[in-house]
KESE-467086 format. One record per residue (C-alpha): residue in one letter; x, y, z. Coordinates in steps of 0.001 Angstrom, whole numbers, padded with zeros to 6 digits, always signed. Example, Ala and Ser with C-alpha at 12.3 -4.5 7.8 and 13.67 -1.06 7.14 Angstrom:
<tormars>
A+012300-004500+007800S+013670-001060+007140
</tormars>
This chain:
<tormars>
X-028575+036781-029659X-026068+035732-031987X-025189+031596-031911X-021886+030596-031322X-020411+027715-033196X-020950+024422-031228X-017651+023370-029661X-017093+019730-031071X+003393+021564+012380X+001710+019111+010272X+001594+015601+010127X+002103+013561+006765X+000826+010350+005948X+004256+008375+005212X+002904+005299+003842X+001906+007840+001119X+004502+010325+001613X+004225+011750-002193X+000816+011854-002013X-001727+014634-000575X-013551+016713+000321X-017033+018175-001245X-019509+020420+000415X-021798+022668-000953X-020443+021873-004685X-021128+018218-004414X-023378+016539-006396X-023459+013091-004948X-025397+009673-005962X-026921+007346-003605X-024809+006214-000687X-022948+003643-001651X-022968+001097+001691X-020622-002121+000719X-018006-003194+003040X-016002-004563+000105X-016262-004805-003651X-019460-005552-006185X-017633-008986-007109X-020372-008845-009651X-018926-006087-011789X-015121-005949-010628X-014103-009575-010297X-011161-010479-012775X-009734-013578-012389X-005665-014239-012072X-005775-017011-014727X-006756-014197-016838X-003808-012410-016875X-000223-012865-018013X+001817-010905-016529X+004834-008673-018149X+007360-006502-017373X+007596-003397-014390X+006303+000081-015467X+006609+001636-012740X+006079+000964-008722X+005393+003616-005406X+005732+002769-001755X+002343+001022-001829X+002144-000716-005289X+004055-002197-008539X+002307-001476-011875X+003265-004158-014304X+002597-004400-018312X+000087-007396-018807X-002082-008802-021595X-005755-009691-020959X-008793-011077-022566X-005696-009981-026080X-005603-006663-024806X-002664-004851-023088X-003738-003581-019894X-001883-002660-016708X-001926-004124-013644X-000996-002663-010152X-000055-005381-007471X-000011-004669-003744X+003594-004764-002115X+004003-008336-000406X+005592-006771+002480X+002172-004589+002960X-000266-007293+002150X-000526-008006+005833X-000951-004999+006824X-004628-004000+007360X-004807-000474+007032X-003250-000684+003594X-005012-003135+002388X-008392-001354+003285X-006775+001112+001491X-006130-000709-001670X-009738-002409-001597X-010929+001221-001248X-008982+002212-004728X-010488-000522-006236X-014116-000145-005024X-013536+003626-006230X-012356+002536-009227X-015371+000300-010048X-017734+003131-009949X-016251+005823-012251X-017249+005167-016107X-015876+008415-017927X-013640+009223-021121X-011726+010888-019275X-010530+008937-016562X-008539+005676-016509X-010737+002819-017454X-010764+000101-014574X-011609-003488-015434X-011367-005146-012297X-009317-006374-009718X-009057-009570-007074X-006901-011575-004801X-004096-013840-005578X-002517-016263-002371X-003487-012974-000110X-001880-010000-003080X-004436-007642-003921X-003896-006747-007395X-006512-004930-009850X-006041-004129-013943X-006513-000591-015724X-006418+001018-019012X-002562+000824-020028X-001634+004724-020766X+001166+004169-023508X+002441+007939-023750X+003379+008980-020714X+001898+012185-018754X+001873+015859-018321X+004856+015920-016709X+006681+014514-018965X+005689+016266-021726X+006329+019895-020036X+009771+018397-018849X+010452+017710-022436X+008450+020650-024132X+008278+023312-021115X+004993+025624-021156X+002171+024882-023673X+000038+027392-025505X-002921+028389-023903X-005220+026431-025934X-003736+023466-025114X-003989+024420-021271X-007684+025020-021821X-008091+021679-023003X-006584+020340-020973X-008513+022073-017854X-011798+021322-020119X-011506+017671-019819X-009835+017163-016777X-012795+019256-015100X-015428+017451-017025X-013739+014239-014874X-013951+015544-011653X-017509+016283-012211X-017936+012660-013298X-016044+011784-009994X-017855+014546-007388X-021482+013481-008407X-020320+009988-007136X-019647+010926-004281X-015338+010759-004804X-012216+013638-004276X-009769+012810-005789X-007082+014489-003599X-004111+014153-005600X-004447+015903-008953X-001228+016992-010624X+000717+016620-013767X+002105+013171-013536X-001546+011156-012497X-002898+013395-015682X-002549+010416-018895X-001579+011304-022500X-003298+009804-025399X-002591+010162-029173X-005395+012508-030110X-004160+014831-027628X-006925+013814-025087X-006120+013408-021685X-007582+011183-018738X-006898+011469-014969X-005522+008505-013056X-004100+007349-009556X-007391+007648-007420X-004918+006083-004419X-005647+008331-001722X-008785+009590-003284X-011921+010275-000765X-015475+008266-000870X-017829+010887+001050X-020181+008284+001506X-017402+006220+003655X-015383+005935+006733X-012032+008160+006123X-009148+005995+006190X-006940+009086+007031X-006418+009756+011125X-008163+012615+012285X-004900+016151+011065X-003085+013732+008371X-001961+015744+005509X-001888+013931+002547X-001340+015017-000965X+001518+016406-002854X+002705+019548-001476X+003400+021609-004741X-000588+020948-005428X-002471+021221-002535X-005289+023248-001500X-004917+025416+001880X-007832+023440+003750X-006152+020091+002691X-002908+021261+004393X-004543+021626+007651X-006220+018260+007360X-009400+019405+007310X-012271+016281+007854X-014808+018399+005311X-013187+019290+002179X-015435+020342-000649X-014828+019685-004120X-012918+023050-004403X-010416+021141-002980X-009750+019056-006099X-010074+022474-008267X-007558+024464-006370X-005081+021489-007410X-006513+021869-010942X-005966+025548-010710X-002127+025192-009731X-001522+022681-012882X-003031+024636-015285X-001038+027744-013799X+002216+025077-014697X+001063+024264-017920X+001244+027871-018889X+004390+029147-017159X+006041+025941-016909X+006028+025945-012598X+003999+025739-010094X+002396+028726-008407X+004656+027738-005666X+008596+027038-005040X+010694+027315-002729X+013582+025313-001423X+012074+023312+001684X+008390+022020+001689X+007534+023986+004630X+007993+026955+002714X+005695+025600-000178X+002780+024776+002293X+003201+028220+004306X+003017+029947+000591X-000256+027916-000297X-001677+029184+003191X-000681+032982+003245X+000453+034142+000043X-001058+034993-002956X-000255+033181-006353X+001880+035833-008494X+000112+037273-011801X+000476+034982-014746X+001545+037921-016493X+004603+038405-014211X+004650+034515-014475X+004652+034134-018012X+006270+037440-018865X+005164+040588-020667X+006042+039302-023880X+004308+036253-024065X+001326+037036-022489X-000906+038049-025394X-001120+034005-025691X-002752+033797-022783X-006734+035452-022923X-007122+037854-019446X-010181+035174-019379X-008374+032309-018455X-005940+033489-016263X-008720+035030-014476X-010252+031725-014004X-006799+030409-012691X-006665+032805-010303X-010480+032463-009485X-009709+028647-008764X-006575+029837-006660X-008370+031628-004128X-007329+030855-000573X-011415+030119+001020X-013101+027260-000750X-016426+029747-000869X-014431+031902-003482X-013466+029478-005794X-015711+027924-008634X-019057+026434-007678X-017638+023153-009190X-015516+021391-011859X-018654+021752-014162X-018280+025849-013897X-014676+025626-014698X-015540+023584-017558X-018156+025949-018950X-015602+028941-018810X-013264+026883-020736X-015339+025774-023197X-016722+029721-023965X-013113+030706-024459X-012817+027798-026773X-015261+028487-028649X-014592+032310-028397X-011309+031564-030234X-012353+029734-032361X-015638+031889-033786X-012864+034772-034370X-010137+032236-036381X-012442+029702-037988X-013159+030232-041366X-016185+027504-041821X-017368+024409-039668X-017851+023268-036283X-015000+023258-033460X-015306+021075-030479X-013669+020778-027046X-013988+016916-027150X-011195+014816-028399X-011837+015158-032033X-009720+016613-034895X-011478+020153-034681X-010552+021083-031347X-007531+023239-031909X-005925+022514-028287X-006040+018827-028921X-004593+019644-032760X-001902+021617-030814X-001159+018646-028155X-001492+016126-029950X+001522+017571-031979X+003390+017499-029561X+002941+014183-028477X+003524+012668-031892X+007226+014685-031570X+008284+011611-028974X+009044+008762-029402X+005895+006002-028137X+006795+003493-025441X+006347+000509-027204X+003889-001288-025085X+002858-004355-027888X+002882-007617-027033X+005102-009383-028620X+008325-006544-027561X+006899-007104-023781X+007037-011282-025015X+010575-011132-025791X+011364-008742-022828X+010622-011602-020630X+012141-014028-022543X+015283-012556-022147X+015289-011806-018748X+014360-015533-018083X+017439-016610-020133X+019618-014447-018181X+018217-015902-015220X+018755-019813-016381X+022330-018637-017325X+022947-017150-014410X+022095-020214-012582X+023803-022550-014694X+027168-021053-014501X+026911-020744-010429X+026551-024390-010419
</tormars>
């Protein structure tokens, strides 16, 4: 055989309201039976810290620039108002633990986390250029390559996450991370699943983002597989190729009913007859295949979707390449990274350094002190 060339009436959760496990597909480790967090490994002191301005914030959690051990890092802080709350914060301890446990490339690196006068608050890998949705907003569909390479690492994570025993529940465009190199790392494990763990979600909650969810998750089923998390995968993919969703319509009701009962259109009606010799009948086939309404039909798991990826990869790449190795890990070779990472130099970076973030807060202290002053 001839070698190919390595490749280098529902009910909604409305304390998450934007927000939406693993059978026979999941690999899992050892049951994991702590009540609270290994303060061995994920203990990070306040004092640590220094605290700068708001990236972003949700209905649970503000995510805050921050500098620690002379790194930039970000830090997401509990709401005050929730703190008391004890559902939420078993919630938040839950990310955390979660969190602690997943060591992959691509996912966001967790450093630890803690307790400050009764705020839980925990620090992550600071993702300075934005996500997939931004970059479609700003660049619409990408070439098929760079959907492929996308799907190729973003399964590769949900393996990482399934053989430990985690769903992630929630995967979709914005909690995907951009990096330089045109790699990409998943992120927001907020309403993710521990299998091994008491489900914090009643007994029929939906939750989960509705443009993204698979039809079991809808009905709140108690055993989702990890088909769950690649049906989600499926319908981003399908978006970074057409630039939508499998499914729209005007009301969410609408969107959910589609995701039960109808099937996803053809991605060459989606994409259009004259742009669809860009995307291999291989890969849309594998959409599709992850699309399918019963969990038994999908992919055996994120690590099958991965190997399909990687053959058309390397596929492409044996009939363009002239000499030398092409690989589906963030390196120079891989042509969908080359592609994305194009296209991420095209924006302009968030400046995220230190001393910006320094004088940021300096001026927002002075305006403070002034305003003061002058009420006097």
């Amino acid at each position: 055989m001839k070698s190919r060339p390595p490749l280098r009436g529902l009910q909604f959760d409305l304390k998450y309201p934007e927000d939406l496990l693993i059978e026979t597909s999941l690999s899992v480790s050892t049951p994991d039976t702590r009540c609270g967090l290994d303060e061995r490994s994920t203990r990070l002191a306040w004092s640590e810290l220094v605290l700068g301005p708001v990236l972003g914030a949700g209905t649970v959690g503000t995510v805050y620039a921050a500098r620690w051990r002379g790194q930039p890092v970000a830090v997401k802080m509990l709401h005050p108002t929730l703190c008391a709350d004890p559902l939420i914060r078993a919630r938040f301890r839950r990310e955390m633990e979660i969190l602690s446990r997943l060591n992959h490339p691509h996912i966001v690196r967790y450093f630890g986390g803690g307790e400050r006068e009764g705020q839980l608050f925990y620090a992550m890998e600071i993702m300075a250029w934005g996500n997939l949705r931004q970059l479609i907003q700003r660049h619409g569909r990408l070439h098929w390559q760079e959907v492929a390479s996308v799907g190729c690492q973003i399964a590769a994570a949900l393996q990482h996450a399934h053989n430990h025993g985690i769903v992630h529940r929630d995967v979709k465009p914005s909690n995907i991370f951009l990096q330089e190199n045109g790699a990409v790392k998943l992120g927001d494990f907020g309403i993710a699943r521990d299998v091994h763990a008491a489900d914090l979600t009643g007994p029929g909650i939906t939750v989960g983002t509705h443009g993204y969810m698979a039809p079991e998750q809808i009905r709140g089923s108690s055993r989702l597989t990890g088909q769950a998390d690649l049906y989600s995968l499926g319908c981003v993919l399908f978006e970074l190729l057409t630039g939508h969703p499998p499914f729209e319509a005007p009301d969410l009701d609408r969107v959910l009913e589609m995701h039960l009962r109808k099937d996803p259109p053809a991605l060459t009606d989606a994409v259009g007859e004259a742009a669809v010799v860009s995307c291999p009948s291989e890969l849309a086939e594998l959409i599709h295949h992850m699309l399918a309404k019963q969990p038994s039909e999908r992919p055996f798991n994120a690590r099958a979707v991965q190997g399909r990826l990687v053959r058309l990869l390397c596929e492409s790449a044996a009939s363009t390449a002239i000499s030398g190795a092409v690989s589906v890990q963030p390196t120079a070779d891989n042509p969908g990274m080359q592609r994305l990472a194009q296209r991420i130099a095209t924006q302009t970076r968030p400046d995220v350094s230190w001393p910006k973030l320094a004088l940021l807060a300096a001026v927002a202290v002075a305006i403070i002190l002034l305003v003061r002053w002058m009420s006097q």
